[in-house]
TORDREN-984548 format. One record per residue (C-alpha): residue in one letter; x, y, z. Coordinates in pm, whole numbers. Each point is the difference from the previous one (the first is absolute). Layout:
<fivos>
a | X | Y | Z $
...
</fivos>
This chain:
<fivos>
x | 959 | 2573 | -1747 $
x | -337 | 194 | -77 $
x | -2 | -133 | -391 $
x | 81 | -375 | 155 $
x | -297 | 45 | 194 $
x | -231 | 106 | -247 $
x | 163 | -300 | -242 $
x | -65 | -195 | 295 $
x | -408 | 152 | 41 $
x | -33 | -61 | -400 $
x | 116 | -396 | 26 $
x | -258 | -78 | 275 $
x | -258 | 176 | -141 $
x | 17 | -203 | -336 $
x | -7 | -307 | 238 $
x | -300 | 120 | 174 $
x | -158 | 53 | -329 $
x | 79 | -351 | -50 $
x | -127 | -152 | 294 $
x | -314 | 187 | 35 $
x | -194 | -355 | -1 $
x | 97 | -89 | 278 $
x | -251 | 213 | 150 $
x | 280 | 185 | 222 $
x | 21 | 407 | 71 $
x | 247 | 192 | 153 $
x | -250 | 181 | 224 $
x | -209 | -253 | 135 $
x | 85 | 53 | 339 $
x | -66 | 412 | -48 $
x | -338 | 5 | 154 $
x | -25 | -326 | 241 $
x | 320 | 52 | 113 $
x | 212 | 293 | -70 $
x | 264 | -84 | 288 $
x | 94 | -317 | -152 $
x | 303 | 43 | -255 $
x | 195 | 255 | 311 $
x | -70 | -247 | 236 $
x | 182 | -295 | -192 $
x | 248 | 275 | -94 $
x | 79 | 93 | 332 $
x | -15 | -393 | 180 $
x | 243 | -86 | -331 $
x | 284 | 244 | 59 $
x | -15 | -4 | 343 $
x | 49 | -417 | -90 $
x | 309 | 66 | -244 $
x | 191 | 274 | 215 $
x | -9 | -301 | 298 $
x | 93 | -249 | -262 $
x | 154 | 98 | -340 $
x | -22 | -325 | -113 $
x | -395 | 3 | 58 $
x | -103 | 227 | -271 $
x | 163 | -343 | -252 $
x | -222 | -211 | 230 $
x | -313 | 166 | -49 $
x | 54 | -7 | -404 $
x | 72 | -324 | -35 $
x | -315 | -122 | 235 $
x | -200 | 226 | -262 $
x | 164 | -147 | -323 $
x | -52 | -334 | 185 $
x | -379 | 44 | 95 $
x | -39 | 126 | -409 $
x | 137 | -383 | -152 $
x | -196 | -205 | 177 $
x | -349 | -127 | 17 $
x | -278 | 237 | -173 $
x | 271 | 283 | 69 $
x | 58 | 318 | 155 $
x | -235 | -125 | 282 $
x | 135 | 13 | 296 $
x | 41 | -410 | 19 $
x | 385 | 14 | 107 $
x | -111 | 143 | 328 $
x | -226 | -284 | 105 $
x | 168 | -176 | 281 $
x | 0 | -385 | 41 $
x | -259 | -147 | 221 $
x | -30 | -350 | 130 $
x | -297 | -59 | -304 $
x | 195 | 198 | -248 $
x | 345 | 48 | -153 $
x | 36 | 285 | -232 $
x | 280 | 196 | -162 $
x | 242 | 31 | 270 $
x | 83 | -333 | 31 $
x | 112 | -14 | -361 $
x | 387 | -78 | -166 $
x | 59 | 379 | -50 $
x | -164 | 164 | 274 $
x | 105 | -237 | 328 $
x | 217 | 185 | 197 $
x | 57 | 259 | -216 $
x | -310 | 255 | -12 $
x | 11 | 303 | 246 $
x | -228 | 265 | 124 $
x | -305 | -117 | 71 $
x | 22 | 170 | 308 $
x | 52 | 324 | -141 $
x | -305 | -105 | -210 $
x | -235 | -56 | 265 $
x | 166 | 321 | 205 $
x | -148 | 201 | -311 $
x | -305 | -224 | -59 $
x | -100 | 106 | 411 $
x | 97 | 372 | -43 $
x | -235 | -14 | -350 $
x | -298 | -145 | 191 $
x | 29 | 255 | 296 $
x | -44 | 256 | -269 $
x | -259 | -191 | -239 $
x | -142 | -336 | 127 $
x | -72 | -283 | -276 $
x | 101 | 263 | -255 $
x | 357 | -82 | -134 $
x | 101 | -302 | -112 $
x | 286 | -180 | 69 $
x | 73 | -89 | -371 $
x | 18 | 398 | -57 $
x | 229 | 82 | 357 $
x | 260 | -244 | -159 $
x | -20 | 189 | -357 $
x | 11 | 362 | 144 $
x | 285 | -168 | 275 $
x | 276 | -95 | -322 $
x | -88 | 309 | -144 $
x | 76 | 175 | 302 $
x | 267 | -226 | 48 $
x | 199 | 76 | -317 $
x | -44 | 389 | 42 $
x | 133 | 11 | 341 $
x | 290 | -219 | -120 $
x | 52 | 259 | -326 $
x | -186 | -157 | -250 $
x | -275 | 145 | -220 $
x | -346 | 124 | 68 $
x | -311 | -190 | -180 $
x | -365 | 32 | 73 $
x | -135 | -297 | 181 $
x | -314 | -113 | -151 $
x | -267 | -122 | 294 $
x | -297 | -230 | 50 $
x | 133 | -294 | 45 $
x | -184 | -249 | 205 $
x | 181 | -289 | 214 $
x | -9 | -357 | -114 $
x | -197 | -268 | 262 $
x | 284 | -256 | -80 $
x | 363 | -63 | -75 $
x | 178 | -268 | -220 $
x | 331 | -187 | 117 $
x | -19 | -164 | -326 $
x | -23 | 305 | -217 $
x | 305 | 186 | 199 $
x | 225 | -277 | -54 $
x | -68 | -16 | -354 $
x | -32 | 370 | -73 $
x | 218 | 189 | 158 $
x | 283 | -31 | -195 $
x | 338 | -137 | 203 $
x | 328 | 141 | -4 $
x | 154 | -250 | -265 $
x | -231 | 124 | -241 $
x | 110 | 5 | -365 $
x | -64 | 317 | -218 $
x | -239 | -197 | -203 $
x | -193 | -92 | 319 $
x | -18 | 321 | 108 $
x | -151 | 100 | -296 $
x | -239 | -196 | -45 $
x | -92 | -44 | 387 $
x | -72 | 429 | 14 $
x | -169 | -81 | -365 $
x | -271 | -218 | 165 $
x | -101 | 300 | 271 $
x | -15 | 224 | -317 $
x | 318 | 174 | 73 $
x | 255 | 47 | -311 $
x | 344 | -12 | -17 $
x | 101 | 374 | 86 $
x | -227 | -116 | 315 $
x | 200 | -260 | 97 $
x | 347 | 169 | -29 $
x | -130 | 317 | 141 $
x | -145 | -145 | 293 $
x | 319 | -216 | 49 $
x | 138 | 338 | 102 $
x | -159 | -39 | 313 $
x | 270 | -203 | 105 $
x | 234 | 328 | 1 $
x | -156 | -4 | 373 $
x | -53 | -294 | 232 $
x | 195 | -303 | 96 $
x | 25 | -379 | -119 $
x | 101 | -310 | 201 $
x | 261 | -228 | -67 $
x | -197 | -297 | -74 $
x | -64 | 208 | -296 $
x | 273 | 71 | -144 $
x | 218 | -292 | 111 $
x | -15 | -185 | -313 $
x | 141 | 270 | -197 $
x | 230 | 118 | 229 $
x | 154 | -323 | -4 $
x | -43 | -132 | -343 $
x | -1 | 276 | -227 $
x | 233 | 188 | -221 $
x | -193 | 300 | -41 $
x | 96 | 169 | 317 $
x | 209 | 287 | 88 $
x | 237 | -180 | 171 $
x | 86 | 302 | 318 $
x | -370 | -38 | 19 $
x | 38 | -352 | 58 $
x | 269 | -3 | 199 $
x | -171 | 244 | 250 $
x | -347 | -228 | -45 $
x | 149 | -312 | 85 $
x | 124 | 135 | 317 $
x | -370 | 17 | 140 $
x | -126 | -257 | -199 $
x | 146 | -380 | 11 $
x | -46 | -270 | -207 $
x | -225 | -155 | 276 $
x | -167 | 141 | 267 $
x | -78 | 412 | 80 $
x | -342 | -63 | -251 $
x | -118 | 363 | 159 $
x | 320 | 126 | -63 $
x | -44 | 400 | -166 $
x | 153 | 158 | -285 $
x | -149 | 313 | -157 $
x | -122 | -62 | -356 $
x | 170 | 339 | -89 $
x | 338 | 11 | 113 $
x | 59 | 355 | -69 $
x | -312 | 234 | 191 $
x | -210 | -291 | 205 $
x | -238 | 239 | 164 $
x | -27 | 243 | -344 $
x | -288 | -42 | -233 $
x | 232 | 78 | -310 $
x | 172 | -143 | -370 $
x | 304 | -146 | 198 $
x | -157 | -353 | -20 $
x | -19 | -24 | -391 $
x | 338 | 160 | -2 $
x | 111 | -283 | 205 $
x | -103 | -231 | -247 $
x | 206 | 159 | -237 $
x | 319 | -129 | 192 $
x | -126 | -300 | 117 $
x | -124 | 58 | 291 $
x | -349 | -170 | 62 $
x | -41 | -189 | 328 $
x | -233 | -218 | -150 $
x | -4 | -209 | -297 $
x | -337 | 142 | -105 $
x | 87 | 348 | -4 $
x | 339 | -69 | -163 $
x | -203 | -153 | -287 $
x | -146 | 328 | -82 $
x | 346 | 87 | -135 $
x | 144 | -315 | -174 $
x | 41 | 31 | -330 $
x | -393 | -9 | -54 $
x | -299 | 199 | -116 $
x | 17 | 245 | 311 $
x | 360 | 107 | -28 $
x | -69 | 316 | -194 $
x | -292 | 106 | 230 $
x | 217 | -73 | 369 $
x | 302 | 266 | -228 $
x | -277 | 223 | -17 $
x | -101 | -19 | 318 $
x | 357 | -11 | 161 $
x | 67 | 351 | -216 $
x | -315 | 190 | 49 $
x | -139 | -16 | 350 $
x | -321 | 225 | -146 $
x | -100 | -291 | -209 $
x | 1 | -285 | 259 $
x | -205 | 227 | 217 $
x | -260 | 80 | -257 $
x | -32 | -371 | -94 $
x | 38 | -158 | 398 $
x | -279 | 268 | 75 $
x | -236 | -144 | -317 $
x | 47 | -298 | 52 $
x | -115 | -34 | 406 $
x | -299 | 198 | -91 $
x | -83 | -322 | -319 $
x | 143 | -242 | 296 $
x | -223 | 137 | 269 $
x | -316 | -22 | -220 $
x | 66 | -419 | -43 $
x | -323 | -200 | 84 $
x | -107 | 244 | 244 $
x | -353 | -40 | 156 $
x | -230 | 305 | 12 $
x | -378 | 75 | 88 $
x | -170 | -276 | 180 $
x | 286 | -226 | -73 $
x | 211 | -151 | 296 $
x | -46 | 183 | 370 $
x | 165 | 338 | 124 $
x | 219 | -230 | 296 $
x | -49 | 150 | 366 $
x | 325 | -209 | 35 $
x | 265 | -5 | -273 $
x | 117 | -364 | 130 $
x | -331 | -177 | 17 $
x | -352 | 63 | -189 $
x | -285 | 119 | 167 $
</fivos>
């Protein structure tokens, strides 16, 4: 375990390297606010222990906040007003994104602490990074600085974000535009060994495709009809559901992939060989899931006198 984590420490610190642009540090919070990284800590765990299946929630509002608009900017978080629709409303986040109360919980217990300090961009980075370690995942250094955006984009979410019928060369080439390779992708596809997916979204291939294990699909149809039950929940990894681990990608191997998108990942197509890999050695998917949210978190992020530090993570100032 100690030689994982130094692997693990030796990863993120080449992605640092590579991200230093960005104009991000891992300390700089040390002096303005020194109580800010155990407070999120402490509000996140506290969050997961109530609800296992928040610690999924709070990654995925993270990895959805990073795709869209300038990026990792907080934008997801803006709630709709009667002048302004933003990134809620969209295809693949109506209905479906959780924990923006846990968000604002920790945003109030950071601005007891340190007022117009910490932004809300940075609570939901350090939050899936807490997330992930209180679920078993690895540790990575959060890089901070980030500013919040002053605006959202429907438009941009529905055509970003990439939807669960995804191809492989979609995928691809959709992480490709943020900057975000290949390993990237598949890596942070692991994610999904945590965290749940409705049946709207997985319907179509539960129903019309051949590349299903078929006791899986037996046991999915059951909660998930050909019509109606849309918020209908199946865990994404049938085996461990509330463990950050390799049993997704091992899934894969046998067919297992709720949705079509993930399924793709192992299909007889450029990413079969990495998903073995990953399915076999549990140290490698950690190193490269831990790189690759420290590239993902640096995405269009706004820093200095760029976008506002948000007294309220649902509405600018």
């Amino acid at each position: 375990m100690a030689a994982a984590s130094v692997s693990v420490q030796a990863i993120v610190l080449l992605a640092v390297a590579a991200v230093a642009s960005a104009q991000l540090s891992a300390t700089f919070y040390d002096s303005s606010c020194p109580r800010a990284l155990g407070t999120i800590r402490s509000a996140v765990t506290a969050a997961v222990s109530r609800d296992p299946r928040m610690g999924a929630s709070l990654l995925r509002l993270h990895f959805h906040d990073c795709f869209v608009q300038q990026g990792c900017d907080a934008s997801v978080l803006l709630a709709d007003t009667a002048n302004f629709t933003g990134e809620q409303s969209s295809f693949p986040n109506r209905g479906s994104l959780r924990g923006f109360d846990v968000v604002d919980s920790i945003k109030a217990q950071v601005e007891a602490v340190c007022p117009r300090t910490v932004s809300c961009a940075d609570i939901l980075a350090v939050a899936a990074r807490d997330s992930v370690l209180t679920l078993g995942g690895p540790p990575y250094t959060v890089l901070l600085g980030r500013r919040d955006s002053t605006t959202a984009s429907l438009s941009q979410a529905n055509s970003d974000l990439p939807p669960p019928g995804s191809s492989l060369d979609s995928l691809i080439s959709g992480f490709a535009r943020k900057g975000l390779t290949t390993t990237d992708m598949v890596a942070l596809s692991g994610a999904h060994t945590v965290g749940q997916a409705q049946c709207a979204n997985f319907r179509s291939r539960l129903y019309g495709e051949s590349n299903l294990n078929q006791s899986d699909a037996a046991a999915l149809r059951a909660n998930c009809p050909q019509s109606g039950g849309n918020g209908n929940l199946a865990p994404m990894d049938l085996e461990t559901p509330n463990t950050f681990d390799g049993a997704f990608f091992r899934g894969l191997l046998s067919q297992r992939g709720v949705l079509h998108s993930d399924q793709q990942l192992f299909s007889g197509g450029s990413t079969d060989a990495l998903v073995q890999s990953y399915a076999s050695n549990a140290a490698q998917f950690r190193n490269d899931f831990a790189a690759a949210m420290v590239r993902m978190g640096s995405v269009g992020v706004l820093t200095g006198s760029q976008g506002q530090i948000r007294l309220s993570c649902s509405s600018v100032n």
